[in-house]
N, C-alpha and C positions, 0 to 999 in steps of 0.2 A: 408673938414674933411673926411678920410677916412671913408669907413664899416667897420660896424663889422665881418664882412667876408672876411677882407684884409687877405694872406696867414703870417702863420706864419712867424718869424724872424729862417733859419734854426736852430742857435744855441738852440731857446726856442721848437722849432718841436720838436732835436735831444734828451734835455733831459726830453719831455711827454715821447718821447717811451721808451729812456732809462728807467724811473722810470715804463713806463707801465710795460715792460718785469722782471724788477726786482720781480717787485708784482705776475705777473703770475711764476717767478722762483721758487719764494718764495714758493708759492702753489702746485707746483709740488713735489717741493723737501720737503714738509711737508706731505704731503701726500702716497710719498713713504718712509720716515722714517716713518710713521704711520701704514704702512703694509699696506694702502689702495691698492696699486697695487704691485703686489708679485714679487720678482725676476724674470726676465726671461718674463714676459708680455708685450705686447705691446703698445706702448703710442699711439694714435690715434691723428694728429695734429689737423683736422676738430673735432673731439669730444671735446678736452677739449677746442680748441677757441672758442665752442659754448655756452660747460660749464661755461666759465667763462666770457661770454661776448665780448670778444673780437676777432679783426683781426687775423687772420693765422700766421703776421708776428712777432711780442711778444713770440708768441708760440715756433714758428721756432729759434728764436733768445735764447729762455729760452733753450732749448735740448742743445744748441751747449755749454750754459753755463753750463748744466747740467751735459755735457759726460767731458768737463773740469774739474769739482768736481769730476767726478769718479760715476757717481750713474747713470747715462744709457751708451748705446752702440749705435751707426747711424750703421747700416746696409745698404749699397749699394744697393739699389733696395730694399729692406725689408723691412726697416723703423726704428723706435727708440724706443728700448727696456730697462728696468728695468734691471740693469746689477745684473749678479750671479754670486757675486766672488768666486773662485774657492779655495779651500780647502787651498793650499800652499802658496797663497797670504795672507789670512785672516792668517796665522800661523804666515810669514813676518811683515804683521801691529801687533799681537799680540805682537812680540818682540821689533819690535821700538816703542812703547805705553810705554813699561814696564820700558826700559832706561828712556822714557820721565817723566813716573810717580815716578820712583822712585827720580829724582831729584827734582820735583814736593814737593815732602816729605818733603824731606831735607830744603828745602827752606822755607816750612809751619812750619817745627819744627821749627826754628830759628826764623819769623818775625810773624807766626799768631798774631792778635789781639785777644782779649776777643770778642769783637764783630762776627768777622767772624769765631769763636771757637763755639760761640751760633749758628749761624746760619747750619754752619755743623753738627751741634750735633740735630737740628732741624729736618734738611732732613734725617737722621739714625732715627729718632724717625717718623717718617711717611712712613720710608721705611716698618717697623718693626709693623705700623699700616696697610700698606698693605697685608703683608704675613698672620698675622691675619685674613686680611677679605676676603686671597685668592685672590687678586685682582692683578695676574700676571702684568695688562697691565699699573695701575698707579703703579705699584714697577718698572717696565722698563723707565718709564718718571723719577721717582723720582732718579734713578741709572744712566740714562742720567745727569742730572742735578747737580746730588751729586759731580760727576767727573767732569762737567764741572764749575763746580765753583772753585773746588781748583786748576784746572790748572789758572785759572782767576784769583784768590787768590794770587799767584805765585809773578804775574805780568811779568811776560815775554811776550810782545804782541808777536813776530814771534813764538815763540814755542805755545803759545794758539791758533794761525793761524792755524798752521800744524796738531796742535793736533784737533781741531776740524774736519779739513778734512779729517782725518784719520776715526776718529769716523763717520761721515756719510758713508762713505764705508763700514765700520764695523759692522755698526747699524744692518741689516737684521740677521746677523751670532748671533750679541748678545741676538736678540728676541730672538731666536730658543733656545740659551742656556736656558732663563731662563722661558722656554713656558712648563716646567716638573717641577709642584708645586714646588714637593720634594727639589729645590735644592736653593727657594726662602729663607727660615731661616738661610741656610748656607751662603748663600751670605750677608744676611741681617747682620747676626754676623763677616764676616768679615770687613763688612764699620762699624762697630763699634769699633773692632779692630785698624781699620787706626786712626779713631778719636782720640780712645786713645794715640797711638805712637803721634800724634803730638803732643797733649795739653800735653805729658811728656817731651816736648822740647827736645828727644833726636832723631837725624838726622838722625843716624843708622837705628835706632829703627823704624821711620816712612819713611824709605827709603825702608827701607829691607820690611813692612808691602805695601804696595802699589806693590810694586815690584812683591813678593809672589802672593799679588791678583792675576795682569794680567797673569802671568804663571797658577795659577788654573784657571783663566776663559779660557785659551788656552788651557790648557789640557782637558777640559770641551769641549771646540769645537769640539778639533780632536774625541773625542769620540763620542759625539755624532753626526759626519759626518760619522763615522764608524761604528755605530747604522743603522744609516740613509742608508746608501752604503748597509746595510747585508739587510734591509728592502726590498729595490730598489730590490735585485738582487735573493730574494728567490720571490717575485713576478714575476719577468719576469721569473724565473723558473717553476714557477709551472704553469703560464697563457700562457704561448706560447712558444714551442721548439725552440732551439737553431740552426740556421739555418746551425752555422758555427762548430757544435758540431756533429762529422762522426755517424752514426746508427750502432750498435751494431749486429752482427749477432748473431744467437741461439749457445747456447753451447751443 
């Protein structure tokens, strides 16, 4: 009789670690949709295998899956960081979201159930108890979640694929939109809008309402990136001289 300490069978080794690494992916990439670690910060490989119990190699094996998804960067000698998508890209997924949602629409006006009508109309009514209670950071989950159910809804598995990898790219730029209270009621009253275009079964109607959204959360972006830029740039003006700006002689 063999021991209990005979070496695994590789195939049952090969899927511990596969499912280890998943587990640690998993954690990673919740944790940066959760804003635990900001754009542009660095992922430490020895920290969070310590964090989270485990080998180096799960860890190592979770980044490479992660920079696949689009949500860090390997740097060559620097290491792996929290990727900061860049203003023109996040504009690009803004636009391919909008085609994907407004078919989205059209597809929900036509075959919604009564059932997943309730349950939509659910998530608007709790989006709508968060702006209430001021609770920016459960109105971001509930607006994650509102969206991803009607792509899911849809039933399109490749498009619900894409779309969700989309939205995790996206995730950090959508905080930010909705991290200025003021514009939580507005948003809240457009996913109520959407609800309605569909449950009026017209395809237009909830094509063109989804569609509209994603263009006001985009124009929402570039501005307040443009906000954000005029922030950045009257600071470095005022705190430290422009190295490459020539001195002025007396008049």
């Amino acid at each position: 009789m063999q021991g209990m300490n005979a070496a695994l069978h590789p195939t049952i080794a090969l899927l511990q670690s596969s499912s280890l690494t998943t587990v640690v992916q998993q954690e990673i990439e919740r944790a940066i949709l959760a804003g635990e670690y900001a754009p542009g910060s660095k992922l430490i490989e020895a920290t969070l295998a310590e964090k989270m119990g485990v080998s180096r190699g799960p860890v190592r094996e979770a980044f490479r899956m992660l920079e696949e998804a689009g949500l860090v960067r390997n740097e060559k000698n620097r290491g792996v960081f929290v990727r900061d998508i860049p203003i023109d890209e996040a504009v690009e997924i803004f636009d391919l979201r909008a085609a994907m949602d407004e078919l989205v629409g059209r597809q929900l006006a036509r075959n919604i159930t009564p059932a997943q009508l309730k349950e939509i109309k659910g998530l608007v009514d709790a989006m709508e108890r968060a702006v209430k209670a001021e609770d920016a950071y459960n109105y971001h989950l509930l607006n994650l979640r509102f969206h991803d159910r009607l792509v899911e809804m849809a039933g399109n598995r490749k498009l619900t694929a894409i779309y969700r990898k989309l939205i995790k790219e996206l995730s950090l730029f959508r905080r930010l939109n909705l991290a200025d209270g003021w514009l939580l009621p507005i948003s809240a009253s457009e996913h109520r809008q959407i609800v309605k275009a569909i449950a009026s079964g017209d395809a237009d109607a909830a094509g063109r309402a989804l569609f509209d959204h994603v263009m006001e959360s985009k124009e929402r972006t570039i501005e307040n990136d443009l906000r954000r830029q005029a922030r950045l740039g009257a600071g470095a003006s005022s705190d430290t001289p422009d190295p490459e700006r020539p001195k002025r002689g007396k008049h």
